[in-house]
C-alpha positions as CSV (number, residue, x, y, z in Angstrom):
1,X,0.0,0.0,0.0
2,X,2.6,2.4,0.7
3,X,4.2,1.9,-3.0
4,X,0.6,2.5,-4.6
5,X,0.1,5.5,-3.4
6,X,3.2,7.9,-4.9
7,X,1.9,5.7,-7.9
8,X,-1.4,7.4,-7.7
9,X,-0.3,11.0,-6.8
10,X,2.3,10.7,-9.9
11,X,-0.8,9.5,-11.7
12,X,-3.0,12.5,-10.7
13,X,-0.3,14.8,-11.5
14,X,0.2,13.7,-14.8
15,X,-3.2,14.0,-15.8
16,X,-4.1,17.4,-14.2
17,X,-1.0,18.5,-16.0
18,X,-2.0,17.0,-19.6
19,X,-5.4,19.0,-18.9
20,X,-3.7,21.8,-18.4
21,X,-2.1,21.8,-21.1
22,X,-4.6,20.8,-23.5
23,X,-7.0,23.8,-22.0
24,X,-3.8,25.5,-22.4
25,X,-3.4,25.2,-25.8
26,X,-6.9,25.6,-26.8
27,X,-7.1,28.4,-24.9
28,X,-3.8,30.0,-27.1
29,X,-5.7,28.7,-30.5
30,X,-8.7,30.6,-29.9
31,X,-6.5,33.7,-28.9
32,X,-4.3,33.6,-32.2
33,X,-7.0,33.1,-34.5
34,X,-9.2,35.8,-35.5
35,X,-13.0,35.2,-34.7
36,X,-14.9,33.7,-37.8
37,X,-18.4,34.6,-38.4
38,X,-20.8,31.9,-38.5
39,X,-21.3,31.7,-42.7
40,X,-17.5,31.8,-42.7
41,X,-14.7,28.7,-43.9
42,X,-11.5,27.7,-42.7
43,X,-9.8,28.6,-46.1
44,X,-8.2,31.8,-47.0
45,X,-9.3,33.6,-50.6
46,X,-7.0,35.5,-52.4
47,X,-7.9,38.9,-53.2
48,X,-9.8,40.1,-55.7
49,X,-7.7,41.3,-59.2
50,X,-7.9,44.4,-60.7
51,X,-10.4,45.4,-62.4
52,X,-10.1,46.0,-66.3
């Protein structure tokens, strides 16, 4: 019993850490990314040419 449970906190750790970062990233994605509208795609157009 006393091995299992440093196995356990190391466990918990881990995990609340990998949420972390997860949330983290996510969180950094959302931040960098400019806000789409809801009609909107992920793909970038190429500007319009001039007009002849």
């Amino acid at each position: 019993m006393a091995r299992l449970i440093p196995l356990v906190l190391i466990a918990l750790a881990l995990w609340f850490w990998l949420r972390a970062r997860k949330k983290t990233a996510a969180y950094m994605d959302s931040y960098e990314s400019p806000p789409r509208g809801a009609g909107e795609r992920d793909e970038r157009r190429d500007p319009p040419g001039p007009a002849a």
